[in-house]
C-alpha positions as CSV (number, residue, x, y, z in Angstrom):
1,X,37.6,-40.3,-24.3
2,X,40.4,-38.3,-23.8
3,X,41.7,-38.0,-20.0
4,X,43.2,-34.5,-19.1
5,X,44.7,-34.1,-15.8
6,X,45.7,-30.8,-14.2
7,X,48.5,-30.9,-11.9
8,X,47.7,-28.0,-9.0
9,X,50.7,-26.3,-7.5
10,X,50.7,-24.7,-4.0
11,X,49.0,-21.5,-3.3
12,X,50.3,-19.4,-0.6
13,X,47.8,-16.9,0.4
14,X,48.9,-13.8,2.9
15,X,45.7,-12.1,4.1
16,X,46.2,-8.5,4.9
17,X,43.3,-6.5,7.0
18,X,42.7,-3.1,5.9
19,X,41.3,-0.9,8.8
20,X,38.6,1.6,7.1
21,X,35.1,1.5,5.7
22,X,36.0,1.9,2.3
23,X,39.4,0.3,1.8
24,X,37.2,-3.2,3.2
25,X,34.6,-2.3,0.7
26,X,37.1,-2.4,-2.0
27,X,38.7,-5.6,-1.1
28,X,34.9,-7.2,-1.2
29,X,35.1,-6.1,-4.6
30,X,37.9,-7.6,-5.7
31,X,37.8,-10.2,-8.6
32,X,39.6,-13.3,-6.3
33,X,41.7,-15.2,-9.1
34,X,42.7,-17.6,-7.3
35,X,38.7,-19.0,-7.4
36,X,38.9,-18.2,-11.4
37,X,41.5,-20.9,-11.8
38,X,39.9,-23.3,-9.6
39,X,37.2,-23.3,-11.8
40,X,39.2,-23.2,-15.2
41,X,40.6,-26.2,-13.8
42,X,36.9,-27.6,-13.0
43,X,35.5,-26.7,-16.2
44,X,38.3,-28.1,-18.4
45,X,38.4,-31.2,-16.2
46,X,34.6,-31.4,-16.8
47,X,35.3,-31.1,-20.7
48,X,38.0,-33.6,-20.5
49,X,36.0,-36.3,-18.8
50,X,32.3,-35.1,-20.2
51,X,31.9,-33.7,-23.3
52,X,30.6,-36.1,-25.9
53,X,32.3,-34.3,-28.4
54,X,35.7,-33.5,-27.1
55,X,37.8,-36.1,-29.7
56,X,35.8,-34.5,-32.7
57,X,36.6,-30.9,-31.9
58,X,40.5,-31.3,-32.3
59,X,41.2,-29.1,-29.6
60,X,44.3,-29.0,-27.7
61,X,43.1,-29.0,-23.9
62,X,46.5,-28.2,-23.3
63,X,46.6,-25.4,-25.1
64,X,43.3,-24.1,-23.4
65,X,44.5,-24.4,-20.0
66,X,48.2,-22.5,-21.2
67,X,46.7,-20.2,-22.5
68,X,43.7,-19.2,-20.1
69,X,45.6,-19.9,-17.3
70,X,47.6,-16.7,-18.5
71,X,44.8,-14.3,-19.3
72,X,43.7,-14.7,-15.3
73,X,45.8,-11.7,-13.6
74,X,44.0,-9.5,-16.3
75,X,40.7,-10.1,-15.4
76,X,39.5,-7.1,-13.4
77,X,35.3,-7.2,-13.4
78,X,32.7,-9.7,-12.6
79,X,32.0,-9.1,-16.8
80,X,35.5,-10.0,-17.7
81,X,35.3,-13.3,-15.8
82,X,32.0,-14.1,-17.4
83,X,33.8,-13.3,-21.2
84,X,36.5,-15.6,-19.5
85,X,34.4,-18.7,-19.4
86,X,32.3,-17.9,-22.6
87,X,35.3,-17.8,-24.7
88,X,36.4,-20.6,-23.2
89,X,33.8,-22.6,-24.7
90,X,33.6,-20.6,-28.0
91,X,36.7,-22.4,-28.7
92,X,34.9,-25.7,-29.2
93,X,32.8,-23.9,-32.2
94,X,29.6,-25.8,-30.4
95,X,25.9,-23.8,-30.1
96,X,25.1,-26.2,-27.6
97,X,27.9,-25.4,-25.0
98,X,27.4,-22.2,-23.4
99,X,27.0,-20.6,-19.7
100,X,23.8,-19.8,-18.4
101,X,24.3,-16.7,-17.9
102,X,25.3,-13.6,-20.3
103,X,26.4,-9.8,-19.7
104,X,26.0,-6.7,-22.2
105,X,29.5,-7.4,-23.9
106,X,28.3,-10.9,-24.5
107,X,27.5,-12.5,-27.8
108,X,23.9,-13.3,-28.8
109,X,23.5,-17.0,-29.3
110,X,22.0,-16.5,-33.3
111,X,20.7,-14.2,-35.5
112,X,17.9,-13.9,-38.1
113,X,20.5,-14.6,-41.1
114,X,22.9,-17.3,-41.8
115,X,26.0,-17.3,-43.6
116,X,27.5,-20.8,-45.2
117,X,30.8,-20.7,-46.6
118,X,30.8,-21.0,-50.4
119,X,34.0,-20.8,-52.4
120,X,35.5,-19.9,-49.5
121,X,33.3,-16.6,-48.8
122,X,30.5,-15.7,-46.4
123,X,27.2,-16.0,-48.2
124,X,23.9,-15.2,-46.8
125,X,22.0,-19.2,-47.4
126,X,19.2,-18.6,-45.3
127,X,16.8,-16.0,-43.8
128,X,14.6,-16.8,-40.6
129,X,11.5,-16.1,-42.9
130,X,8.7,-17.3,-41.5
131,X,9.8,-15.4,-38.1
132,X,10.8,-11.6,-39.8
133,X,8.0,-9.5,-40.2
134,X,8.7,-7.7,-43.5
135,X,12.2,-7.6,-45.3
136,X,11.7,-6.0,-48.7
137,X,16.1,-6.2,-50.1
138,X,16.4,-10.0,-51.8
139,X,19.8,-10.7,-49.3
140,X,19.8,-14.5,-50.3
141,X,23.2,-15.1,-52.4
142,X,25.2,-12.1,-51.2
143,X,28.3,-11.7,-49.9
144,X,29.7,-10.4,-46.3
145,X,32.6,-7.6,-47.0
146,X,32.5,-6.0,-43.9
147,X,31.3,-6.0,-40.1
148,X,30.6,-3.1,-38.6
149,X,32.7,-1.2,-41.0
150,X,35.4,-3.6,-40.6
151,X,36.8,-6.7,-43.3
152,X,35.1,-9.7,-42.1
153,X,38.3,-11.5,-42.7
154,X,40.3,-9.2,-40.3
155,X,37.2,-9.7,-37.8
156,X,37.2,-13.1,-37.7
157,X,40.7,-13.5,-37.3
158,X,40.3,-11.2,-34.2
159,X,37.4,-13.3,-32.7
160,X,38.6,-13.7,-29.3
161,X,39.4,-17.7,-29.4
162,X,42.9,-19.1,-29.6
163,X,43.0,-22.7,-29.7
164,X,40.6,-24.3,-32.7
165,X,41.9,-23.6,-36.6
166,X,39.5,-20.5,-37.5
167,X,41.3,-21.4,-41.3
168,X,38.9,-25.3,-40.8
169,X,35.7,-24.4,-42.8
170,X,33.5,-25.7,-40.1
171,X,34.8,-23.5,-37.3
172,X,35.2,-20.2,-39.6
173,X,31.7,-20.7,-40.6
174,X,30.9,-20.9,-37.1
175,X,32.4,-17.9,-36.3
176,X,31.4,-15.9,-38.4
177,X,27.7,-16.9,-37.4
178,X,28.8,-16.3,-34.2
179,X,30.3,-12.5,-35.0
180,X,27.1,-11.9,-37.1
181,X,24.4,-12.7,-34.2
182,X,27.1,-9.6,-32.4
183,X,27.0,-8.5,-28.8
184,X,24.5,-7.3,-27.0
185,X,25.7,-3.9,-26.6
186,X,27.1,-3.1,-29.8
187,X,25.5,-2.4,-33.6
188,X,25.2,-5.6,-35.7
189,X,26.0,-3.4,-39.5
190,X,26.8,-5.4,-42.2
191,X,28.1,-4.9,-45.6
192,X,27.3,-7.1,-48.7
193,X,27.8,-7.5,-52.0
194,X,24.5,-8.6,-53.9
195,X,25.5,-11.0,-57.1
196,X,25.1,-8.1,-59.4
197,X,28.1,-6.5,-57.5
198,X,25.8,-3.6,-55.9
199,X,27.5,-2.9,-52.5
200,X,24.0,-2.4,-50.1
201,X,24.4,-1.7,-46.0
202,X,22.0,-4.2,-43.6
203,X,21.2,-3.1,-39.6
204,X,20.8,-6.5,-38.6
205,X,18.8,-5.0,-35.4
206,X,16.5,-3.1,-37.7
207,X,15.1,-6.2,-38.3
208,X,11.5,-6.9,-37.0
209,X,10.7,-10.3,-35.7
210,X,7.3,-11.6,-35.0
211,X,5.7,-10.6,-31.9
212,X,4.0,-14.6,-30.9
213,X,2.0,-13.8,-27.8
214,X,0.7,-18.3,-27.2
215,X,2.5,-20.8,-27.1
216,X,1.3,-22.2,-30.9
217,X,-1.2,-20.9,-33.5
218,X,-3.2,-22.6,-35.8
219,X,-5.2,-22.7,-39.0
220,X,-7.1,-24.3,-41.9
221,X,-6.4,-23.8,-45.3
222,X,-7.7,-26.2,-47.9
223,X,-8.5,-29.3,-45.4
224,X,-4.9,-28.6,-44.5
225,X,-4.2,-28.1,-40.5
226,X,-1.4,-26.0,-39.5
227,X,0.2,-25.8,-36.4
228,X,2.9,-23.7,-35.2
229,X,4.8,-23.9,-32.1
230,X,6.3,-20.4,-30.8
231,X,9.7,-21.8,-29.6
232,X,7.4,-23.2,-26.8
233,X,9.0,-26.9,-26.3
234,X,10.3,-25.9,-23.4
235,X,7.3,-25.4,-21.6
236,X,5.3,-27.9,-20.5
237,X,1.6,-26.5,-21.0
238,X,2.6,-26.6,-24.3
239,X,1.0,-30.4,-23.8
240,X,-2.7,-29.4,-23.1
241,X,-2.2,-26.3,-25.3
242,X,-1.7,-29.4,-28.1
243,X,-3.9,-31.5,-27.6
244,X,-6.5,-29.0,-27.5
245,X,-5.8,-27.6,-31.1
246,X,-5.0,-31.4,-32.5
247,X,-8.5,-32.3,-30.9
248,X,-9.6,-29.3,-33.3
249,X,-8.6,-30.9,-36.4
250,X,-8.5,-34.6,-36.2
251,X,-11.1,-34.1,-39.0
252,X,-8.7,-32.3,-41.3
253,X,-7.4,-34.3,-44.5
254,X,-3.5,-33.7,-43.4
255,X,-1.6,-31.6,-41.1
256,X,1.8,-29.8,-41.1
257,X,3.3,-29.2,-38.2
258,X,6.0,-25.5,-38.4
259,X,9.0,-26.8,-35.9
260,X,10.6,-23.8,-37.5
261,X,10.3,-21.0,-34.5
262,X,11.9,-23.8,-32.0
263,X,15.1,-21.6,-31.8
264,X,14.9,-21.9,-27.9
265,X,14.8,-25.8,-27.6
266,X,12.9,-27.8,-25.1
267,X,12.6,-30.6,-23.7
268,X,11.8,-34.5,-24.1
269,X,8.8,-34.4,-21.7
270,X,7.0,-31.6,-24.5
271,X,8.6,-33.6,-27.5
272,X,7.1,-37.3,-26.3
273,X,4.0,-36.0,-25.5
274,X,3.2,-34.0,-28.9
275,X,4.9,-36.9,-31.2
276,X,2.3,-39.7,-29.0
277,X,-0.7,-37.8,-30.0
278,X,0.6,-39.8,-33.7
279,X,1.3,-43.0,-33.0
280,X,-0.7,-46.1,-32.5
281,X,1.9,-48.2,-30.4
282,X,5.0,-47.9,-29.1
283,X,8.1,-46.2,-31.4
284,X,11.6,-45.3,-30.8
285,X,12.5,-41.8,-31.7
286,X,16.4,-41.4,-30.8
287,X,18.9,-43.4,-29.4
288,X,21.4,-42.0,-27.2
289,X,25.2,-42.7,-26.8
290,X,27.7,-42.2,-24.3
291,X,31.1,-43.6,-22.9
292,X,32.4,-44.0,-19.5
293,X,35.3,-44.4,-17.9
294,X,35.9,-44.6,-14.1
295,X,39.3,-44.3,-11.7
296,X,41.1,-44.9,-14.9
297,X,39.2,-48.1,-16.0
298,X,38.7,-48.7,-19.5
299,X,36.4,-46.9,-21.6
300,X,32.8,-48.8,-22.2
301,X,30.2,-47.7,-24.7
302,X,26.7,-47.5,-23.5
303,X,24.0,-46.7,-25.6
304,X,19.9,-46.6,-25.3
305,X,16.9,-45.9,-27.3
306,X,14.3,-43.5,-26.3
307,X,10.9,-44.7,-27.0
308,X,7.5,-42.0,-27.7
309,X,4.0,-43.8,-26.5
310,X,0.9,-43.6,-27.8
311,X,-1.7,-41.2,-25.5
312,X,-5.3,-39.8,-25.8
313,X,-7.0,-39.5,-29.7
314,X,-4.2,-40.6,-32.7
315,X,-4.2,-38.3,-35.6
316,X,-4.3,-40.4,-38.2
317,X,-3.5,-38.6,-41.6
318,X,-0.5,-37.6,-42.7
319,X,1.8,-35.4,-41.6
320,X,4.6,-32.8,-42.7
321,X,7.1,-31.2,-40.4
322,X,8.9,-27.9,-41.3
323,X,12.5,-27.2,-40.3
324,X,15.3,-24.6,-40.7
325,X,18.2,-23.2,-39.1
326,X,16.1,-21.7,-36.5
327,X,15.0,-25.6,-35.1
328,X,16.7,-26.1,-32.2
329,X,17.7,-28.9,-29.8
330,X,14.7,-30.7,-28.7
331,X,12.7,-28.9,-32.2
332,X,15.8,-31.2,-34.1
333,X,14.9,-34.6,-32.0
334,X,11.1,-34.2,-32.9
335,X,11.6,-33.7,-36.8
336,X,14.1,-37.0,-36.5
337,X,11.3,-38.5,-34.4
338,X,8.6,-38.1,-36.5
339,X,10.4,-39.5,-39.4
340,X,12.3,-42.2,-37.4
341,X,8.7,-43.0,-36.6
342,X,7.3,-43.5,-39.9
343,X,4.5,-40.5,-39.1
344,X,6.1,-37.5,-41.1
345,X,8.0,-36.2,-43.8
346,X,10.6,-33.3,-42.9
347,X,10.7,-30.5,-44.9
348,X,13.6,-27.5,-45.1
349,X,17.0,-27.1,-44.9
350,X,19.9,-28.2,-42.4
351,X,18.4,-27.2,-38.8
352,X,20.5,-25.3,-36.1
353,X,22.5,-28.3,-35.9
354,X,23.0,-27.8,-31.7
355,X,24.8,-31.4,-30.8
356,X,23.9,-33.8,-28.4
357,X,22.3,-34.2,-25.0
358,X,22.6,-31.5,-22.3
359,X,23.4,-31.4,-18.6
360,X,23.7,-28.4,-16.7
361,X,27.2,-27.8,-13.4
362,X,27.4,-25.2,-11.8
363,X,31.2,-23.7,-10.9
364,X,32.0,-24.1,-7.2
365,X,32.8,-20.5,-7.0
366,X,30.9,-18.5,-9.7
367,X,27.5,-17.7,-9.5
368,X,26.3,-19.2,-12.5
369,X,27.3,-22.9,-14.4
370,X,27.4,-24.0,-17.8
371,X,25.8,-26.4,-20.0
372,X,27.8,-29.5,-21.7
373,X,26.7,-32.2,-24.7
374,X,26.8,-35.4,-22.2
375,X,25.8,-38.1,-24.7
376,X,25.3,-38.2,-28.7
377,X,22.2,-38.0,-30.1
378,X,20.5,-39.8,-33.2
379,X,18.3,-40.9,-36.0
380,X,17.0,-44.6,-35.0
381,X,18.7,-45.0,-39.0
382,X,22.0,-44.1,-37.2
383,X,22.6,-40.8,-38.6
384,X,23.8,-38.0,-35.4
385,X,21.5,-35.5,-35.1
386,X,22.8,-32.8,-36.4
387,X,23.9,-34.5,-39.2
388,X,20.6,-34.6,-40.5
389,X,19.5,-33.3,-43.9
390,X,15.9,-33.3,-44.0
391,X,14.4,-35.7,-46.8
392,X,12.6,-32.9,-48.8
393,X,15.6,-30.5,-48.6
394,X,14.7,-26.9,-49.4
395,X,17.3,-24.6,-50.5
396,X,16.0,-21.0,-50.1
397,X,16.3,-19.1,-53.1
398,X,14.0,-16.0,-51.9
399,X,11.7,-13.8,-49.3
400,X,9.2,-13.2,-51.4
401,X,7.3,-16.9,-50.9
402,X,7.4,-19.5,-47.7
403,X,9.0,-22.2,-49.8
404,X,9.3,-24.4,-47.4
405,X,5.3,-24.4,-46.2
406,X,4.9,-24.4,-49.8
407,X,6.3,-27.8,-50.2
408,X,5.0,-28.8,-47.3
409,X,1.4,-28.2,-48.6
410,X,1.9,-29.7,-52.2
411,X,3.1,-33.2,-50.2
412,X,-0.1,-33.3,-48.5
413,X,-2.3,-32.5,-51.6
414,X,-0.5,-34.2,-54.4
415,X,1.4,-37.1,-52.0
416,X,5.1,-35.9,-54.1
């Protein structure tokens, strides 16, 4: 683990009383920068000695603290010292880093389409299907020329981070997810280029999504039970909610559980209790990594393996779990689960790939904190988490079917 050490100069502060009602009021409003870089110096030092992943970013800490260091005497607002921080973490190209908080100029954590670098370009590889209510334009395969009116290449390359590579494939294609999913208070218009060369305009937030009102649905169809969860594993009623359903179709011939709307995360308490409602004795599901290193001492490995328990009436049959770029977090650990398990085949494409396990700090002088990936997550088989490919890997080639559920369903009636 890297150590990063921030020498602090002295501050010499000379406090001058304003006499008047409004000239105090002022002051109170002031941004206080001196606080700021206390807790740039925090958060870095946090990074340094924390993040699970701050070797495998190639990131110059260095270079962070230079160059935010600098931008402080500009920050004017509240909002500006909220962009502060958030770009501060953009710069480790990591969905699972973030502050929990956001303001109107901030950038939305995903969007309904995903772009994967092919040949160098932006293509769209994946639409959030089983979430958008109707889109009629086949968008899979084309290309992004322009954002907002603007050449995506001239966009990215103004994205407001300063020390990762945005030429590394893996970061540009971050970013330009990331300028995709837009700011909150600003139009989301894209311009593509279908594979027939017709040049067709997309408003990205004239896109309906799905209006889930519980916490899962469920149906039959053909002896088949399917269960979605509405980017619910983060609350814990989910658990009774479950086993209600299951208890509903313990009697059906195979069941496919849609991890697919998990966008949100959750957490371990929701996963272990779904994931023991299929198990007949004890199985790991993950293991977990971390290293520490105290006062200087020497770095020491320690590792763990997270077990799920069986509880109440097993489902017996088999079971299929769908996955795509819009299963998140704790919605990734329970399709690794279930297979790690033995109790499920995983079907889709790569999921939102959001790395490791979280903690939340909050800054000393800020209202709000910030989330960092503490420890390494993975497959008992040793692959990290969001390294995984799913076993019956779906590329999506259109709108017009589920593909995925489609799979899903002839695994369950045909066993291939």
């Amino acid at each position: 683990m890297q150590t990063f050490i921030i020498k602090k100069s002295n501050f010499f502060f000379t406090i001058i009383f304003f006499i008047g009602f409004s000239n105090l009021q002022a002051q109170e409003k002031k941004i206080d920068h001196s606080k700021i870089k206390k807790d740039l110096y925090q958060i870095l030092n946090d990074i340094s000695q924390y993040y699970a992943y701050v070797n495998d970013k190639n990131i110059d800490l260095n270079c962070l603290l230079n160059y935010y260091e600098a931008q402080i005497p500009k920050i004017k607002t509240e909002e500006e010292t909220v962009l502060f921080f958030e770009y501060l973490l953009d710069e480790f190209y990591d969905s699972h880093v973030m502050l929990n908080t956001n303001r109107n100029s901030s950038y939305r954590l995903n969007s309904p389409i995903y772009f994967s670098l092919k040949n160098g370009k932006p293509i769209i590889s994946n639409i959030w299907q089983s979430q958008i209510e109707d889109l009629e334009q086949q968008l899979i395969g084309t290309e992004l020329l322009k954002f907002n009116g603007n050449d995506i290449n001239e966009v990215i390359a103004e994205f407001p981070t300063h020390c990762n590579d945005k030429n590394d494939p893996e970061v540009k294609e971050w970013i330009i997810n990331k300028i995709v999913a837009g700011r909150y208070n600003e139009p989301r218009l894209l311009t593509l280029k279908r594979e027939d060369k017709k040049i067709i305009e997309l408003d990205l937030d004239e896109i309906k999504l799905k209006n889930n009102t519980g916490l899962l649905s469920a149906k039959v169809e053909n002896g088949i039970g399917i269960i979605r969860l509405n980017n619910s594993l983060g609350n814990n009623d989910l658990v009774s909610e479950f086993d209600a359903m299951l208890d509903t179709l313990l009697d059906t011939k195979g069941l496919i559980l849609d991890l697919r709307n998990t966008v949100g995360g959750g957490n371990s308490y929701v996963a272990r209790g779904i994931m023991g409602r299929f198990v007949n004795e004890k199985k790991p599901y993950q293991t977990h990594q971390v290293f520490e290193k105290y006062d200087g001492s020497s770095l020491v490995e320690r590792s763990w393996v997270e077990y799920v328990s069986p509880r109440n009436k097993i489902y017996q049959k088999p079971v299929v779990v769908l996955v795509g770029r819009w299963t998140g977090s704790m919605g990734e650990g329970m399709a690794v689960g279930f297979e790690g398990m033995g109790r499920g085949e995983i079907v889709g494409s790569e999921m939102q790939r959001l790395a490791g396990e979280m903690t939340g700090t909050s800054f000393k002088h800020q209202t709000y904190g910030y989330r960092l990936s503490i420890a390494k997550l993975y497959h008992v088989n040793g692959t990290l988490r969001e390294k995984y490919i799913p076993t019956n890997y779906i590329a999506q080639t259109t709108t017009k079917k589920d593909e995925v559920l489609e799979k899903g369903i002839e695994l369950l009636t045909t066993g291939n």
